[in-house]
C-alpha positions in Angstrom: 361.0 27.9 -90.9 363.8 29.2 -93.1 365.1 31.9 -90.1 365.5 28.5 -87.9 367.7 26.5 -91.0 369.8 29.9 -91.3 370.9 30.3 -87.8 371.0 26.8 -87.2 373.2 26.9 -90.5 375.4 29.4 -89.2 376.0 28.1 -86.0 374.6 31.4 -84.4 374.6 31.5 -80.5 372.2 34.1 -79.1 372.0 35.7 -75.7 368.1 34.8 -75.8 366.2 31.8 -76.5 364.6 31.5 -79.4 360.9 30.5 -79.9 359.3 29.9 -83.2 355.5 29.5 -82.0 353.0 28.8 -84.8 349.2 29.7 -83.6 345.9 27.9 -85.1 342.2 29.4 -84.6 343.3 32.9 -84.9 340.1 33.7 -87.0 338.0 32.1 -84.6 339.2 34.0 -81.8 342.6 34.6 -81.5 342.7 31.3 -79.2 345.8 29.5 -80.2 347.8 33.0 -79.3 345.9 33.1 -76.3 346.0 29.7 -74.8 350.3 30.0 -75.4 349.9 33.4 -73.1 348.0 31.6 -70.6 349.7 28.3 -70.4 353.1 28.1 -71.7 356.1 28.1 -69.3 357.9 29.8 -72.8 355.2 32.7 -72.5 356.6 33.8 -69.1 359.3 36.5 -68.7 360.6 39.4 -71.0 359.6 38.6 -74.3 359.8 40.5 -78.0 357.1 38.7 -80.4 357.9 39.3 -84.2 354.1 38.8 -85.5 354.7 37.7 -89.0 350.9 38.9 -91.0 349.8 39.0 -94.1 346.5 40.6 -95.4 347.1 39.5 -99.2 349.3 38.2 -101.4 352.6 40.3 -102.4 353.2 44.3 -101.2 356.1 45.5 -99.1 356.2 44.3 -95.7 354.9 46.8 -93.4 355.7 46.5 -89.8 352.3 48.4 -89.1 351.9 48.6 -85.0 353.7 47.5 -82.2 353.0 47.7 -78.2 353.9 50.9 -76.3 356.3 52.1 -74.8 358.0 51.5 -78.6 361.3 53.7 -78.2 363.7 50.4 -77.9 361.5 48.1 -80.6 361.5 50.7 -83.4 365.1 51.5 -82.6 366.4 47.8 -82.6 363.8 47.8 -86.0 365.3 50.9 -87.2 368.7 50.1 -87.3 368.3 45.9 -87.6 365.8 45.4 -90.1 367.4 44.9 -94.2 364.2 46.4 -95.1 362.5 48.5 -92.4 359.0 49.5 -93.8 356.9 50.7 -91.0 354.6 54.0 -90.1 353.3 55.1 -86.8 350.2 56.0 -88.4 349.5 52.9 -89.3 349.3 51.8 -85.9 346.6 54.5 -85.3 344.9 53.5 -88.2 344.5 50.1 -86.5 342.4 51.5 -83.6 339.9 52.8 -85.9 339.4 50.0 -88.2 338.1 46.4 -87.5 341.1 43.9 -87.9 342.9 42.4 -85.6 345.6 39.8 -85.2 347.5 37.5 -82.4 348.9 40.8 -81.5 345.7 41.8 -79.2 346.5 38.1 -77.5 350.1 39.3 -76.8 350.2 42.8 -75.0 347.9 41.4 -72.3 350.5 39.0 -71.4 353.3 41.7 -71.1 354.9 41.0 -74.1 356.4 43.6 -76.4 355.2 42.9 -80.0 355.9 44.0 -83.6 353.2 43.1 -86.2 354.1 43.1 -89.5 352.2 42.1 -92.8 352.4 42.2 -96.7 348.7 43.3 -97.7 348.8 44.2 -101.4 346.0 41.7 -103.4 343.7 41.8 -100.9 341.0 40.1 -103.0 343.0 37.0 -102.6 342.5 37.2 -98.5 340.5 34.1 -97.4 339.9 33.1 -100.7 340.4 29.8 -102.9 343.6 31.4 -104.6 344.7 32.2 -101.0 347.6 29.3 -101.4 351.2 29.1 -101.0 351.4 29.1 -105.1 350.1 32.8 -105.2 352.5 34.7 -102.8 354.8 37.2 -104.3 358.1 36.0 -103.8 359.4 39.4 -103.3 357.3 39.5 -100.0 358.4 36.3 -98.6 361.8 37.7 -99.4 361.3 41.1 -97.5 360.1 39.1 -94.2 362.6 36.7 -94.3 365.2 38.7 -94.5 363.8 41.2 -91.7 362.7 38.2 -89.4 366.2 36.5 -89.5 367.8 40.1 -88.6 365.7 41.3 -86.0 365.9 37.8 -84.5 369.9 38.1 -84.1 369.3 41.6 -83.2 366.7 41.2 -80.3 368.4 37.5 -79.6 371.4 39.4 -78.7 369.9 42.4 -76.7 369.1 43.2 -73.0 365.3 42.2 -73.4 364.6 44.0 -69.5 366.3 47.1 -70.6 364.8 46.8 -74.1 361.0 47.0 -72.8 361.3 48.5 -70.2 362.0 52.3 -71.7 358.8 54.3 -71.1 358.9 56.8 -74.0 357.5 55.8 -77.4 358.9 57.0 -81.1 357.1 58.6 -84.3 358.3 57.0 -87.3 358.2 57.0 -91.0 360.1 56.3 -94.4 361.8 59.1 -96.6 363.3 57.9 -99.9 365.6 56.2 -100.1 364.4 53.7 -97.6 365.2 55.6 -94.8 363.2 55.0 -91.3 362.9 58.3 -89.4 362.3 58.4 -86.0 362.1 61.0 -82.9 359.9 61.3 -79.3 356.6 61.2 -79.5 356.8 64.0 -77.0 357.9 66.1 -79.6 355.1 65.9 -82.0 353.1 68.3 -80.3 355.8 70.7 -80.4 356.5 70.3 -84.1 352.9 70.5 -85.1 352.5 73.9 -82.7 355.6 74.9 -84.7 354.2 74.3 -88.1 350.9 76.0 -86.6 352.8 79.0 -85.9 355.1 79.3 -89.2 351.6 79.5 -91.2 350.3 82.0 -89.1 353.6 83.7 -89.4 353.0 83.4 -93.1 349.7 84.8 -93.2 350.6 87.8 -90.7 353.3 88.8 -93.3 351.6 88.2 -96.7 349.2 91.0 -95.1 352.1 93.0 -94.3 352.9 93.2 -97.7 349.6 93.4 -99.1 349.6 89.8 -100.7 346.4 89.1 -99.2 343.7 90.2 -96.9 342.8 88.9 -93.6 339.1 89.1 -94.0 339.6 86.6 -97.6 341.9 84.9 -95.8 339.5 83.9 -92.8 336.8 83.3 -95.4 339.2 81.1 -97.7 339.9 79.2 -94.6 336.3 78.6 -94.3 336.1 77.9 -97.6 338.3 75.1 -97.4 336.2 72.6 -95.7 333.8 72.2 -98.6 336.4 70.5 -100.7 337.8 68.2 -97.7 334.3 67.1 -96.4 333.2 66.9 -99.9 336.3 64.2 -100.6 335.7 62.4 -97.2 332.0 61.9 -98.7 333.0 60.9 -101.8 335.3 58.5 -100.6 332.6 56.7 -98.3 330.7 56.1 -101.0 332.7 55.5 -103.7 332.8 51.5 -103.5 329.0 51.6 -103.2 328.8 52.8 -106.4 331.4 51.0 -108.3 329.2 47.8 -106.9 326.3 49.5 -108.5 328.0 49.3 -111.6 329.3 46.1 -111.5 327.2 44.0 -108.5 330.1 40.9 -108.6 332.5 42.9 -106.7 330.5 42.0 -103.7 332.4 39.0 -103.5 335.7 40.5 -103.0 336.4 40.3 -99.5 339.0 43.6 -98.9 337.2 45.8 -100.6 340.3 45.3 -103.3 339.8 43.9 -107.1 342.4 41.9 -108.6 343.8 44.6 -110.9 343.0 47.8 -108.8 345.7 50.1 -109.9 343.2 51.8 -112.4 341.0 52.4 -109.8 343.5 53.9 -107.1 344.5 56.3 -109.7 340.5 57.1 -110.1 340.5 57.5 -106.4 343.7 59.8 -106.7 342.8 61.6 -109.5 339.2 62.6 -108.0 340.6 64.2 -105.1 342.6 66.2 -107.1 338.9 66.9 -109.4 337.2 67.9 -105.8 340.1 70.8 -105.1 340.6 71.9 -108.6 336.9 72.5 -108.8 336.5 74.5 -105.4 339.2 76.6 -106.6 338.6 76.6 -110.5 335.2 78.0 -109.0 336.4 80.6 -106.2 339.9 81.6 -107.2 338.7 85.0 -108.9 336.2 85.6 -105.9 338.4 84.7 -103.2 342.0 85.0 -104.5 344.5 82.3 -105.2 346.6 83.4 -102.4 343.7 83.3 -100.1 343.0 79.9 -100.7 345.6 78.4 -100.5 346.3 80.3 -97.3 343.2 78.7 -96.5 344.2 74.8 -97.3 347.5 75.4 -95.4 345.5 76.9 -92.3 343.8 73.7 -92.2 346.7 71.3 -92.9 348.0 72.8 -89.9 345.2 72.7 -87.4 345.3 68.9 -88.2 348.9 68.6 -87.5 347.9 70.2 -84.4 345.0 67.6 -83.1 346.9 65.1 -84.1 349.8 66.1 -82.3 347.6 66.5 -79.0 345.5 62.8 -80.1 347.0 61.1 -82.4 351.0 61.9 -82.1 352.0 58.4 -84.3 350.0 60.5 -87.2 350.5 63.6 -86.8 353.8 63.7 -89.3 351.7 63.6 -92.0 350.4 67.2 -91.6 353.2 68.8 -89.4 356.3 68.0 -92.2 354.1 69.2 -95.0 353.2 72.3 -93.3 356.3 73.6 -92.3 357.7 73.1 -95.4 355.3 74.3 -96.8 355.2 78.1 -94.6 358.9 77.9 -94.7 358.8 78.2 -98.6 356.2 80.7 -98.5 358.1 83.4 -95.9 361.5 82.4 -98.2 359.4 83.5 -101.4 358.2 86.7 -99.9 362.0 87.7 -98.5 363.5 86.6 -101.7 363.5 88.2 -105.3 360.8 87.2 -108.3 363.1 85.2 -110.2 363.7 82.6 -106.9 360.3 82.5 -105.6 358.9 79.5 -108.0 362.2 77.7 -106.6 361.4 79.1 -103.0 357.9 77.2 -103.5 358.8 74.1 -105.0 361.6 74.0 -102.5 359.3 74.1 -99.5 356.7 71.6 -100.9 359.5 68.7 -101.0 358.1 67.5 -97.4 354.6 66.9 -99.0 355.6 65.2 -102.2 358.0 62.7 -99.7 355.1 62.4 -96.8 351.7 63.0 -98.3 351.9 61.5 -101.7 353.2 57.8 -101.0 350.8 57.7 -97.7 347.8 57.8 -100.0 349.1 55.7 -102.5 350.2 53.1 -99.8 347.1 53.4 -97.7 345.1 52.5 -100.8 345.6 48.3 -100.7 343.7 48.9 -97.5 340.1 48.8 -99.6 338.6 50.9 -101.6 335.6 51.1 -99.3 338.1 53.1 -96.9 339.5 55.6 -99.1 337.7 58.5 -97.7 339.9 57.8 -94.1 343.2 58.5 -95.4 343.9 58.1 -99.6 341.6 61.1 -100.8 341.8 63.4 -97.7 345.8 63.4 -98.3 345.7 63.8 -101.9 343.3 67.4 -101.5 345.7 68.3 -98.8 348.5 67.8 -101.0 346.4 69.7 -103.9 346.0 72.4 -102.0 349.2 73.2 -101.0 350.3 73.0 -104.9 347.8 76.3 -105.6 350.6 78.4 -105.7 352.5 76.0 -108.5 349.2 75.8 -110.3 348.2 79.0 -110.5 351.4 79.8 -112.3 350.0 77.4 -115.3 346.7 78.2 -114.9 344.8 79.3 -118.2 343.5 83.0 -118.4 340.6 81.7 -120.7 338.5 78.7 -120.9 339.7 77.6 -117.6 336.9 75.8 -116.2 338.3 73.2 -118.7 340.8 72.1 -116.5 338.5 71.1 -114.1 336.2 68.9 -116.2 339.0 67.9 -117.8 339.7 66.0 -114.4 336.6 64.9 -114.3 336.6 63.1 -117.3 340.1 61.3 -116.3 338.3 60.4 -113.1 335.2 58.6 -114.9 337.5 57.3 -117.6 339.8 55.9 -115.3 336.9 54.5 -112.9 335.4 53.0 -116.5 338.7 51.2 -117.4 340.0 50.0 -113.9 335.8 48.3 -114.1 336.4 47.2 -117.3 340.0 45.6 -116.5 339.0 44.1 -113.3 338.4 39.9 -115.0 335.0 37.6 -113.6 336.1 34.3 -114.1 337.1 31.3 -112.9 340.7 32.5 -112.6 339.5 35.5 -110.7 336.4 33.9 -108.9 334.1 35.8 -106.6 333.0 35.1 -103.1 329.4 34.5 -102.8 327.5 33.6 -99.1 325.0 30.6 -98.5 324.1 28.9 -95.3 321.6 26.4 -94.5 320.1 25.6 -90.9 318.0 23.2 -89.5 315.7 23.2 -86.5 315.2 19.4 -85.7 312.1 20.5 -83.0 310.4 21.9 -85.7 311.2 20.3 -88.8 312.2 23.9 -90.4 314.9 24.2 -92.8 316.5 27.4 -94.4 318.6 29.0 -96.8 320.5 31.8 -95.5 322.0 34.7 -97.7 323.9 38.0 -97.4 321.5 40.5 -97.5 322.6 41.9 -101.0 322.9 38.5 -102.8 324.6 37.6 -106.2 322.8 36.3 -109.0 323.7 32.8 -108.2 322.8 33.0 -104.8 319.4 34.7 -105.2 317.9 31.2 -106.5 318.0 30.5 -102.4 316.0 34.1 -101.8 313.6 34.1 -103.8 311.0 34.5 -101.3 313.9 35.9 -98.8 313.0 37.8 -95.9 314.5 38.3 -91.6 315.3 35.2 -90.0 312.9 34.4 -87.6 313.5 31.4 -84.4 316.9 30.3 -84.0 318.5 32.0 -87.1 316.6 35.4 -85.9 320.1 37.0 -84.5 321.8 36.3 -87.8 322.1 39.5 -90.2 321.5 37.7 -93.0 317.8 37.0 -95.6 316.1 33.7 -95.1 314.1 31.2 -96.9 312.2 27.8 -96.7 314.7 25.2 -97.7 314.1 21.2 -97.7 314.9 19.3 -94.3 317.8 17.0 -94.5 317.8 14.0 -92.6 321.1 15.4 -90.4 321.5 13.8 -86.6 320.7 17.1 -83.8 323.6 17.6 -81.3 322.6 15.6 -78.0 322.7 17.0 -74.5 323.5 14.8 -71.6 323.4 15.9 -67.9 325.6 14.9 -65.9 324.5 16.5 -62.5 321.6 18.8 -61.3 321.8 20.2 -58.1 319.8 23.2 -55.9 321.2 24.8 -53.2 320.9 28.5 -51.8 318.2 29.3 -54.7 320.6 28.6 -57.2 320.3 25.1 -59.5 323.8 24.4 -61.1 323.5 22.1 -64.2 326.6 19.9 -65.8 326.1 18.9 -68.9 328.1 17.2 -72.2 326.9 18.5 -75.6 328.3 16.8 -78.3 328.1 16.8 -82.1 326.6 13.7 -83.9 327.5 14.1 -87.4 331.1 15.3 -85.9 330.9 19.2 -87.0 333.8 21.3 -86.6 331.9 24.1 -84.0 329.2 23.2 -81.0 327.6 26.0 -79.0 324.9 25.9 -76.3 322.6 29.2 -75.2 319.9 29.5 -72.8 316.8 30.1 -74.4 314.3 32.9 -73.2 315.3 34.9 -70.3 319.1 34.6 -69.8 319.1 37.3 -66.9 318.9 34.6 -64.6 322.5 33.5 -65.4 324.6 33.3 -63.2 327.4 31.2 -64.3 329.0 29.6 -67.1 331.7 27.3 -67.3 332.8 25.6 -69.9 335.7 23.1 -70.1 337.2 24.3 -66.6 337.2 27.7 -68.0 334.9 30.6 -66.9 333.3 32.8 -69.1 332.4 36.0 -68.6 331.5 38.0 -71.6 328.8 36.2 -72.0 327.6 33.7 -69.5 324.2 33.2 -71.6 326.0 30.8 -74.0 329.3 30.0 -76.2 330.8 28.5 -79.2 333.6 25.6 -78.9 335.5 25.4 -81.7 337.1 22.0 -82.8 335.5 19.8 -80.2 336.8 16.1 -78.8 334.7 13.9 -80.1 333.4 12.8 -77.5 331.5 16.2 -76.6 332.0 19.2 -74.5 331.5 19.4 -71.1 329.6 23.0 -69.4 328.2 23.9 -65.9 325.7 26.2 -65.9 324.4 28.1 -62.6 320.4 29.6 -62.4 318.4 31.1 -60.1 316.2 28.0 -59.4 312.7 28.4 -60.4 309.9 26.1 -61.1 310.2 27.4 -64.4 311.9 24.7 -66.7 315.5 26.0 -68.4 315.6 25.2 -72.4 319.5 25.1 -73.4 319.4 25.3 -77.1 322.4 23.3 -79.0 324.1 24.0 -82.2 326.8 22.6 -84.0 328.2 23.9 -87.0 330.4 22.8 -89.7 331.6 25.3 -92.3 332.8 23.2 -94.8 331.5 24.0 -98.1 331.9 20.6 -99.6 328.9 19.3 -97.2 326.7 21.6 -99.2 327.0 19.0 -102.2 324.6 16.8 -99.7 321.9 19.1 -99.3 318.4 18.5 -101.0 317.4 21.7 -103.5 321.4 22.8 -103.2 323.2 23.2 -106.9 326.9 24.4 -106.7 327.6 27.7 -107.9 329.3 28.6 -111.1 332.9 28.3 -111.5 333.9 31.8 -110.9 332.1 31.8 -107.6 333.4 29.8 -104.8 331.5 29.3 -101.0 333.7 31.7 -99.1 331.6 32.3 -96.3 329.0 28.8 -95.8 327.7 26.9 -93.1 325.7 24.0 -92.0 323.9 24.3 -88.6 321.7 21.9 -87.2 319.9 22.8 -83.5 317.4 21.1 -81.0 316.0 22.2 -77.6 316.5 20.7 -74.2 313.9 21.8 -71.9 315.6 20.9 -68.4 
């Protein structure tokens, strides 16, 4: 709203229309972006789309992914944006993980997108503190001020020559806010490059004696025990900090509200995992050896990633150039200029390596063994010749533990920081359904439940009947005396062995979600459609989401049978408020709140 006052302000006349489109049921299904793709005369033509995100409450904002071929966004973002933040490897990041945004209901309809987000205080995501009064003003700032450029930028470009480049760009900040950028073709080149200057490096340090290639082959080997180890260790570490302290369940990013403690735990035991491989092998092995062997590695990833992943593959290939490049300078230089030969080549991984785990960390803690602990032994590693030069003749197994006891005492204090109250409240899960054929009421919980909500599971176990799909624990509840959604049919006709059904479903006690499924054998679907709309992913049933009142009409095509068809119907009304009318129900505590509730009422119609 404020980009639209400021070039209406200005009096700024663009070559391109602008079109600030504002999308509702995005969490339901991306159906507001959708429906303005399918329908809108405004959707048609060449079109940029500036996704404005957020996964939090306050951060940077991180232009995080955008449609391919990229080469003339991220260059109009490059050199446009007041702040450009962005990193191709977030944008592969995105195809592993389970998120998604309006963005997924924009490429299909041929427009070129930039999705950008602030994401730092996750735990605020869909919570009751996710409000206007809690965003970091900083944030707002940083996407104003990039929105309102890139608008004048792309409003003023050649949108057909713009999107239609086919090359794509890998990109990346370097201090001091710079966005570097350069083909995506060459990626695999660099990263062979990088491949080759460590082998180069190894090839000579044999030369001259430095090392051996048999230790060098089996530090290599070696060097997988501490990266697996910290990819396992980062799996499960937010398993075990909700061991220790069971309320952060309710935190829905996997983030706590003070979680700087805890990213430094996360930091600082990567950096235990390598010291201990090598506090354990250095005098076995060799120090040179490996780190030989850590290098090796960081450059067969550079590598993959250059043939896979290209947008990622940065994060190794930099580092490991530098990296070799400092290594052959030490060996050709004299004694007194090899430390600053070292240091010198180890600049790329302090710039790259270091503030990509730190900044993938406000993803969640349960994902730190993807990217945040992997980084941090790479970068480690690559450090063994700078930490060998400090290293302690005696007693040095100290150094080691004494990592290990920042780790736990930094894992202790980010526990004992993170607050449980009502300021800081905690999502907890609790449905209720009701089967009006039967008469059978439950309460349905997560399947690890809080304190509060294990007064519901007491005698909890798999949802059977019309709850049986749900991944949740089950128990009798009290029947409430709540109206089932009615079924009227509107036409039933046979022809050609098929019987076609049209049918309004509607809500009674006006909840905000109806659905309808075939009960029992759904293979002999044939058709579903649903509003005018056909659907295909699932012709056995769907959800409608904010009905009319006045119900939801659906046609529905069998293979005729003398068997009768039962069309079960559901509504749904997730409002947590409704729970207050619910016999046995007693509100939870003050710092819980209903984050993820729901009301369900079905009945059968045997047709």
């Amino acid at each position: 709203m404020e980009t639209a006052r400021a070039l209406v302000a200005t009096g700024t006349r663009l070559r391109n229309d602008v079109v600030f489109l504002i999308t509702d049921a995005e969490e339901t299904g991306l159906l507001g972006s959708e429906a303005f793709v399918k329908e809108h005369p405004l959707a048609q033509g060449r079109n940029v789309v500036l996704n404005n995100e957020a996964r939090g409450s306050k951060g940077p904002v991180l232009m995080f992914r955008s449609t391919e071929p990229n080469a003339g966004l991220i260059s109009t973002f490059g050199s446009a944006a007041r702040m450009p933040v962005a990193d191709s490897v977030y944008a592969e990041l995105m195809k592993l993980l389970n998120n998604d945004t309006d963005f997924t209901a924009f490429k299909p309809g041929g427009m070129a997108v930039l999705d950008s987000a602030y994401a730092n205080a996750g735990t605020l995501y869909h919570s009751v503190l996710d409000d206007p009064a809690h965003v970091d003003l900083a944030a707002l700032q940083q996407m104003g001020d990039n929105t309102l450029a890139l608008v004048r930028a792309f409003g003023d470009a050649d949108l057909a020559q713009l999107t239609t480049r086919n090359d794509n760009l890998v990109y990346f900040n370097l201090p001091p806010g710079l966005l570097i950028r350069y083909p995506a073709w060459a990626a695999t080149g660099l990263a062979a490059l990088a491949l080759l200057a460590a082998l180069a490096l190894i090839l000579l340090a044999r030369r001259r004696g430095v090392v051996t290639l048999r230790r060098t082959l089996l530090g290599t080997a070696l060097a997988l025990i501490p990266i697996t180890a910290g990819v396992g260790a980062g799996v499960y570490f937010w398993d075990l900090l909700k061991t220790i302290r069971p309320a952060l369940n309710g935190t829905a990013t996997t983030t706590p509200y003070r979680p700087e403690l805890l990213w430094l735990a996360v930091l600082t035991l990567a950096t235990t995992i390598l010291i201990t491989w090598y506090a354990l092998l250095r005098r076995r092995i060799g120090t040179t050896e490996l780190a030989l062997g850590i290098l090796t590695w960081t450059a067969l990833i550079a590598l993959a990633l250059g043939i896979v992943s290209p947008g990622a593959a940065h994060l190794a290939t930099w580092p490991t150039l530098g990296a070799a490049l400092g290594g052959l300078t030490a060996l050709h230089c004299p004694p007194r200029w090899r430390t600053l030969a070292l240091t010198t080549g180890l600049i790329p991984a302090a710039l790259i390596l270091l503030p990509t785990a730190w900044n993938t960390l406000p993803t969640g803690l349960q994902y730190v063994g993807y990217a945040p602990i992997p980084l941090m032994i790479l970068f480690t590693g690559l450090l063994l010749p700078l930490i060998e030069m400090t290293w302690p003749r005696r007693r040095s197994l100290l150094i080691p533990l004494t990592a290990l006891a920042m780790s736990i005492a930094l894992v202790a204090a980010g526990l004992l920081a993170e607050p449980f109250d009502k300021d800081h409240p905690r999502r907890t899960s609790l449905a209720y359904g009701l089967d009006t054929d039967t008469g059978q009421a439950v309460w349905l919980t997560s399947k690890n439940p809080d304190q509060w909500a294990r007064r519901y599971s007491s005698t909890s176990h798999p949802p059977t009947g019309p709850w049986a799909d749900e991944p949740k624990l089950s128990s009798p509840a009290k029947a409430a005396p709540l109206p089932p959604p009615s079924l009227q049919v509107l036409t039933d006709t046979t022809s050609n062995g098929e019987r076609t059904l049209r049918v309004r479903i509607r809500s009674e006690r006006g909840a905000n979600t109806i659905a309808l499924r075939v009960d029992g054998d759904t293979t002999t679907v044939r058709a579903l459609t649903v509003e005018g709309r056909t659907i295909t992913t699932d012709p056995a049933g769907f959800a409608f989401h904010t009905p009319d009142p006045a119900g939801v009409e659906a046609t529905l095509t069998v293979a005729a049978t003398n068997d009768k068809i039962r069309l079960r119907v559901t509504d749904i009304n997730p409002n947590p408020s409704e729970m207050s009318t619910l016999p046995g129900f007693i509100p939870p505590p003050d710092w819980l709140f209903l984050g993820d509730t729901k009301i369900s009422v079905t009945k059968a119609y045997p047709l």
